[in-house]
VOSE-411366 format. One record per residue (C-alpha): residue in one letter; x, y, z. Coordinates in steps of 0.1 Angstrom, whole numbers, padded with zeros to 4 digits, always signed. Example, Ala and Ser with C-alpha at 12.3 -4.5 7.8 and 13.67 -1.06 7.14 Angstrom:
<recs>
A+0123-0045+0078S+0137-0011+0071
</recs>
This chain:
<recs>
X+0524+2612+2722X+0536+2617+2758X+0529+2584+2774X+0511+2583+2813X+0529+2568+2840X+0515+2536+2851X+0492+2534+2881X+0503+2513+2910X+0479+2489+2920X+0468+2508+2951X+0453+2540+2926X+0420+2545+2926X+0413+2575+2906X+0412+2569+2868X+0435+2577+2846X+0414+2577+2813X+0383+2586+2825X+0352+2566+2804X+0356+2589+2775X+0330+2599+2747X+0332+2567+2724X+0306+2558+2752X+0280+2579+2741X+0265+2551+2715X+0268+2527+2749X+0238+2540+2765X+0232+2509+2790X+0253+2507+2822X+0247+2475+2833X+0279+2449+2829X+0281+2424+2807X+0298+2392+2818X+0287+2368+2792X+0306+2335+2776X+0297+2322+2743X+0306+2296+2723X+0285+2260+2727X+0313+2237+2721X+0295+2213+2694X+0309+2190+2671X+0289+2198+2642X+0318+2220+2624X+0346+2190+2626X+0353+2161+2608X+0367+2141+2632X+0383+2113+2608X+0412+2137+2607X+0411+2148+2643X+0415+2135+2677X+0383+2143+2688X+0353+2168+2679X+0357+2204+2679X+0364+2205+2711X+0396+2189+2707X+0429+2211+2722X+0452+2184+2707X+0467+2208+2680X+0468+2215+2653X+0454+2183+2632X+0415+2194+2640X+0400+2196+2606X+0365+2217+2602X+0341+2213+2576X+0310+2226+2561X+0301+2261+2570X+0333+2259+2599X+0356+2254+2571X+0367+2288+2569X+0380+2291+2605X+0406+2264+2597X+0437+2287+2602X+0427+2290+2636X+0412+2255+2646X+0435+2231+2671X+0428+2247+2705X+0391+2235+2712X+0385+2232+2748X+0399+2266+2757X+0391+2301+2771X+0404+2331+2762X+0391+2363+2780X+0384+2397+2768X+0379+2431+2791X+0363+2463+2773X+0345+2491+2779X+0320+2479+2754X+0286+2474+2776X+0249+2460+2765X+0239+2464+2739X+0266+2471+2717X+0283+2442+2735X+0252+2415+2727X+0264+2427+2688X+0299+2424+2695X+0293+2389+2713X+0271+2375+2679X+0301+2387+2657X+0327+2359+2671X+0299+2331+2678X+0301+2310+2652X+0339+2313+2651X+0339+2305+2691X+0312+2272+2682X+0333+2255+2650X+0369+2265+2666X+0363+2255+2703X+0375+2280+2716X+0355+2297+2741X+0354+2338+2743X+0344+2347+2781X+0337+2389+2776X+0334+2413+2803X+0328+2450+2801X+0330+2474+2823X+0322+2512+2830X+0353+2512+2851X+0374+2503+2824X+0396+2525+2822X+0407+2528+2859X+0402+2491+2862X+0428+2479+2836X+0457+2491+2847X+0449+2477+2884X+0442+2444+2870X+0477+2446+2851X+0497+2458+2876X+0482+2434+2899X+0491+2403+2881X+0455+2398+2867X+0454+2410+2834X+0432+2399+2809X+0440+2378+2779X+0431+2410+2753X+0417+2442+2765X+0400+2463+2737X+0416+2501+2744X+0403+2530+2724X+0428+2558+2739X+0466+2557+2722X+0476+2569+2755X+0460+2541+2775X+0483+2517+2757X+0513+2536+2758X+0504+2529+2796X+0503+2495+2794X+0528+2489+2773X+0552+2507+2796X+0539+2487+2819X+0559+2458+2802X+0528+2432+2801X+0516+2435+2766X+0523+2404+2746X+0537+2416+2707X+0510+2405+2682X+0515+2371+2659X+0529+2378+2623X+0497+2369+2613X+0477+2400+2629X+0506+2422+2616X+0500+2409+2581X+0463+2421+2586X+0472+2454+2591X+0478+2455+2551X+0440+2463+2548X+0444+2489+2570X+0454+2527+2563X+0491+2529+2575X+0485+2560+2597X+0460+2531+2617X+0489+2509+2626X+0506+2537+2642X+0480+2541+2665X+0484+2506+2677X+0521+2515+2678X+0545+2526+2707X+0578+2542+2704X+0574+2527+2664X+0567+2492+2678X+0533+2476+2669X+0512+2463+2698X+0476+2461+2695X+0455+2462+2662X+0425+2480+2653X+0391+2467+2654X+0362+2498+2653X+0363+2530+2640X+0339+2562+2640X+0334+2592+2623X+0334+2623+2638X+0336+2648+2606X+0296+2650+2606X+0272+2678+2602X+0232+2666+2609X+0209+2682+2594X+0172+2677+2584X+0167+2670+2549X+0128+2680+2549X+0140+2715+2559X+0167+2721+2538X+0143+2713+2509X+0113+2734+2521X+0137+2763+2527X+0154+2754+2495X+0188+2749+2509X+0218+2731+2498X+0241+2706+2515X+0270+2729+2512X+0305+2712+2498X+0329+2740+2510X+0335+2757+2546X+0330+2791+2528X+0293+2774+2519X+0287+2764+2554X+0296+2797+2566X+0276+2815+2540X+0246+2790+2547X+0243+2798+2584X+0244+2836+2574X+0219+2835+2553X+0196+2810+2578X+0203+2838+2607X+0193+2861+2588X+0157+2841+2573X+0139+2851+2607X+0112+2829+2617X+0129+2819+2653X+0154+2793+2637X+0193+2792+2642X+0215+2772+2621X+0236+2758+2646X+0231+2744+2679X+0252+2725+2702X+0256+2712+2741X+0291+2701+2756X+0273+2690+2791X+0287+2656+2797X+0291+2647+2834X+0322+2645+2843X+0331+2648+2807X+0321+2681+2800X+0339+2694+2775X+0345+2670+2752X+0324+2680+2722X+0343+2712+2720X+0377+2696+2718X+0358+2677+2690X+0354+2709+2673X+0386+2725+2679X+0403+2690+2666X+0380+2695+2633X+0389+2730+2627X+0428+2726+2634X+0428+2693+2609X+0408+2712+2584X+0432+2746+2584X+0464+2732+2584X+0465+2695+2577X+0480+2666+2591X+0517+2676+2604X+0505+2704+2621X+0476+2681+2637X+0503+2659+2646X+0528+2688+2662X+0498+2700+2678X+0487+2666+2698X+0523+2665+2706X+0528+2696+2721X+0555+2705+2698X+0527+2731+2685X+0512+2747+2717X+0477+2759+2723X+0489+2792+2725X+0507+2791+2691X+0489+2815+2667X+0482+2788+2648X+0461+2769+2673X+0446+2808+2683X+0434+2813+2648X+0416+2780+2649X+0400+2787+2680X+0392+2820+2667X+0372+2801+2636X+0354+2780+2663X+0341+2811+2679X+0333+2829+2653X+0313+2794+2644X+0299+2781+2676X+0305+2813+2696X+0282+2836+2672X+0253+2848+2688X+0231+2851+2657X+0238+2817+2649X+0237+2796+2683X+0219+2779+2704X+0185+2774+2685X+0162+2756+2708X+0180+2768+2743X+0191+2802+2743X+0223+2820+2737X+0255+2805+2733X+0267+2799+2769X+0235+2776+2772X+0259+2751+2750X+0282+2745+2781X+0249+2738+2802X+0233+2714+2771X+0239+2682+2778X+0254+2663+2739X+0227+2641+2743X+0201+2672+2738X+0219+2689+2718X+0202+2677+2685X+0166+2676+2694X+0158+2712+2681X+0166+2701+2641X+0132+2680+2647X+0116+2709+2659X+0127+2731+2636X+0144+2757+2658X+0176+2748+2647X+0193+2732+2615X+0222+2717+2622X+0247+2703+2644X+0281+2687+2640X+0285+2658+2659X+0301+2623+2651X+0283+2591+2637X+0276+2576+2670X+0249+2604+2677X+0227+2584+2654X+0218+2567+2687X+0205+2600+2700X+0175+2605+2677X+0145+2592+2689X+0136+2549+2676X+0107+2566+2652X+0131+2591+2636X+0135+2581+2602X+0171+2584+2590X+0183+2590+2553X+0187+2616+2522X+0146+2622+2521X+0147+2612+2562X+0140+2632+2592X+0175+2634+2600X+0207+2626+2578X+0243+2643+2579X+0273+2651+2558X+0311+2657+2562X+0320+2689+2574X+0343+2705+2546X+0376+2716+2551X+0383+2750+2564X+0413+2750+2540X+0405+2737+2503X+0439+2724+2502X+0433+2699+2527X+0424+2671+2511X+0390+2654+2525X+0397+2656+2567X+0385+2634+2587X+0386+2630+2623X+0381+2595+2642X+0384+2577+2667X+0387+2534+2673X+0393+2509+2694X+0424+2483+2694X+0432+2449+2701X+0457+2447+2733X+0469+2410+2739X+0484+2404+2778X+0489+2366+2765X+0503+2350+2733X+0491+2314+2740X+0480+2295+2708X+0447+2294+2715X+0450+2336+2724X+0468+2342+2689X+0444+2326+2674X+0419+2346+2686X+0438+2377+2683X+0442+2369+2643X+0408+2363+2635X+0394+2395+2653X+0420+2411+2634X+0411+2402+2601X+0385+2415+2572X+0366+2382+2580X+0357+2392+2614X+0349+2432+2607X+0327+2416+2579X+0310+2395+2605X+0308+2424+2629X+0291+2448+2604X+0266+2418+2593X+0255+2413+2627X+0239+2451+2637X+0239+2484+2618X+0258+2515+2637X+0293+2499+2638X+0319+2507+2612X+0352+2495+2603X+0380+2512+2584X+0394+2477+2571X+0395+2483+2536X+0388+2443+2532X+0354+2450+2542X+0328+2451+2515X+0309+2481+2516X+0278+2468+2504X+0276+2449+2537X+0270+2487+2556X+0228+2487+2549X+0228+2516+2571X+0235+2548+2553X+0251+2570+2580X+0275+2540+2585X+0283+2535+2545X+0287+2576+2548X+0315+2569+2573X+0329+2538+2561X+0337+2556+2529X+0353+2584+2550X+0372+2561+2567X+0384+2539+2542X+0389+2570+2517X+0428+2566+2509X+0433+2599+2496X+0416+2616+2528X+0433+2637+2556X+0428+2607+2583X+0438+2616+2621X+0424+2603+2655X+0408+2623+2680X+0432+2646+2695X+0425+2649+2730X+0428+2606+2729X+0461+2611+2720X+0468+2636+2745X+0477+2632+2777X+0454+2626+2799X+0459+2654+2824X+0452+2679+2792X+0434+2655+2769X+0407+2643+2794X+0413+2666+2824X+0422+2704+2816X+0416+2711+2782X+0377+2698+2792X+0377+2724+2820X+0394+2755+2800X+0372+2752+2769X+0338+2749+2793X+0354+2778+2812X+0360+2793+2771X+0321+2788+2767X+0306+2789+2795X+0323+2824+2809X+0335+2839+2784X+0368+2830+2790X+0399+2850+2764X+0415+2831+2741X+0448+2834+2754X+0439+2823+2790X+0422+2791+2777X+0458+2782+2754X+0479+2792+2789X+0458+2771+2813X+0462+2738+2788X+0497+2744+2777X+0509+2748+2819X+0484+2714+2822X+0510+2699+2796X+0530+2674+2818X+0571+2680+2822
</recs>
């Protein structure tokens, strides 16, 4: 990955603009909320200085239901802060998951999010007023800041926790082989929706191969009756774009594997390879067919003029049958829309375009990026590392999902998230992170947006699409 250069403290413009993990954050208001009551009820203070507010080290002894946040007890008393782009009310969830660890250790967690994040991180840094952790869910983003040369290295502790992890995980919390920030959330983006009820009125089959899915759309283009199989919308503000990227990404990890994937985001494979032509040749021949897009809204330019968000409504309706789109889209549906195997809506992984690609999956996360190493900060930074806390984090709300393998799946009551927690967690599976995160950000999240809009929208060739990214590609 080709890190971005720092911006001074006098840049404005973002550098990572707020990018598409925001889609399950549908509230813009910020959240600036502290908790933690400092109580005594967790301590047993015959062993300790004072109650579990007591920062006199490490001698505070917890009991009772606080007993299992002993390795981290002996800095009551304190604050450690935390800046995200996490906003209400995914943040409310995220705030319940550390509570009772904040009350029984003392230490208090004061979170802010923000949906300036990303252009208001690196101002903050560079300004000499970072946060104690910032959760970062763009690679490149901390490359940034850890060229900056105010990221704090991670206690042995939070490396050791990285065990439960798939290795490929801790590379993304890597720069130049150096591990920096661990990884808290994950999502799945290898998703089809779909609408069980019609699938079994129309007697249809969840198909298990690409040459299925293919086959499947033919045969629903060709059923009549006013329905498409696919439909689709890449109309994202500012972000416009993205969802195609998504499917690009899907179709290049499902053709040629992971060290092409890896060449690719990398730029040691360019867009205009035939390689990466191909693929975008499969996507058009997918999501560029006219027979078999866009049910519900017209022809298949009207997918660059669809905003994501809309993109799935026409599966309830009936006018179209699927669309792939990643697990956070489960906060699309309306609240009545009943969600399962015999639901309104439910989903499956898109198969490989190449059998002998072993189970891809694309995904994308968020990571743990310390600016401190304080006790009291480390301490944090190890418990919100751990199975412990991802357990705590999936017991508190349904649509979060963790690829810690420590976690117990029978903790995910939600069965889109226990779909992608088994993805996720799926050792033998083709794992890689969202491409365009990795990218940089002047291709990732600035011209590869445009060319693929341009791609759908206008009709734009192949090989002018490749040539505008590739020249994007910075020196």
């Amino acid at each position: 990955m080709t890190p971005t250069p720092t911006v001074p403290s006098t840049t404005v413009p973002p550098p990572f603009p707020v990018r598409r993990r925001h889609r399950r954050r549908p509230l813009a208001a910020v959240a600036l909320l502290a908790v933690a009551a400092l109580t005594a009820a967790c301590s047993n203070s015959s062993n300790s200085s004072g109650g579990s507010g007591d920062s006199g080290g490490g001698n505070q002894t917890l009991s009772g239901d606080c007993a299992r946040y002993q390795p981290y007890a002996g800095h009551g008393g304190t604050t450690v802060t935390v800046f995200a782009s996490i906003l209400s009310p995914e943040s409310d969830n995220l705030e319940k998951s550390w509570a009772d660890f904040a009350r029984c250790t003392g230490i208090r967690i004061s979170y802010e999010g923000s949906n300036d994040f990303e252009s208001q991180l690196p101002v903050r840094v560079s300004g000499g007023n970072a946060p104690d952790f910032a959760i970062i869910p763009q690679p490149g983003l901390l490359a940034q800041m850890v060229k900056s040369g105010k990221v704090a290295k991670p206690p042995q502790q939070t490396v050791a926790n990285q065990d439960k992890w798939s290795p490929v995980w801790k590379t993304y919390g890597s720069v130049n082989g150096t591990f920096y920030a661990a990884p808290m959330s994950a999502n799945m983006k290898s998703l089809v929706w779909y609408s069980p009820k019609t699938f079994e009125q129309a007697g249809y089959e969840v198909p298990k191969t690409w040459a299925d899915l293919m086959a499947l759309s033919d045969r629903i283009a060709k059923a009549g009756g006013g329905a498409k199989p696919w439909c689709g919308g890449i109309s994202s503000g500012t972000a416009t774009g993205w969802p195609a990227t998504d499917w690009l990404e899907e179709v290049v990890l499902g053709t040629y594997g992971g060290e092409v994937y890896d060449q690719w985001v990398n730029h040691r494979v360019k867009f205009s390879d035939p390689k990466i032509a191909a693929a975008m040749r499969t996507v058009a021949d997918w999501m560029q067919n006219p027979a078999w897009v866009n049910g519900g809204y017209g022809d298949a330019k009207s997918i660059a003029t669809t905003t994501f968000q809309d993109a799935g409504a026409p599966i309830l309706t009936g006018k179209c049958l699927m669309l792939q789109q990643a697990s956070f889209y489960k906060a699309q549906w309306p609240k009545d829309t009943k969600i399962g195997p015999d639901g309104d809506i439910f989903a499956f992984h898109l198969p490989a375009v190449n059998p002998s690609v072993p189970n891809p999956v694309e995904g994308g996360g968020e990571f743990l990026t310390a600016f401190a190493s304080r006790p009291e900060v480390q301490a944090v930074q190890n418990y919100l590392s751990s199975a412990d806390w991802a357990s705590s984090r999936v017991r508190t709300a349904t649509g979060w999902v963790s690829a810690n393998q420590g976690v117990d799946k029978s903790l995910y009551t939600d069965p889109i998230d226990r779909i992608s927690a088994d993805a996720l967690t799926d050792p033998a599976a083709t794992f890689r992170f969202d491409g365009s995160d990795l990218m940089p950000a002047a291709v990732g999240a600035g011209q590869e947006w445009k060319s693929l809009t341009a791609w759908f929208a206008e009709g734009q060739s192949i090989q002018k699409t490749a040539a505008d990214i590739d020249a994007a590609w910075p020196q």
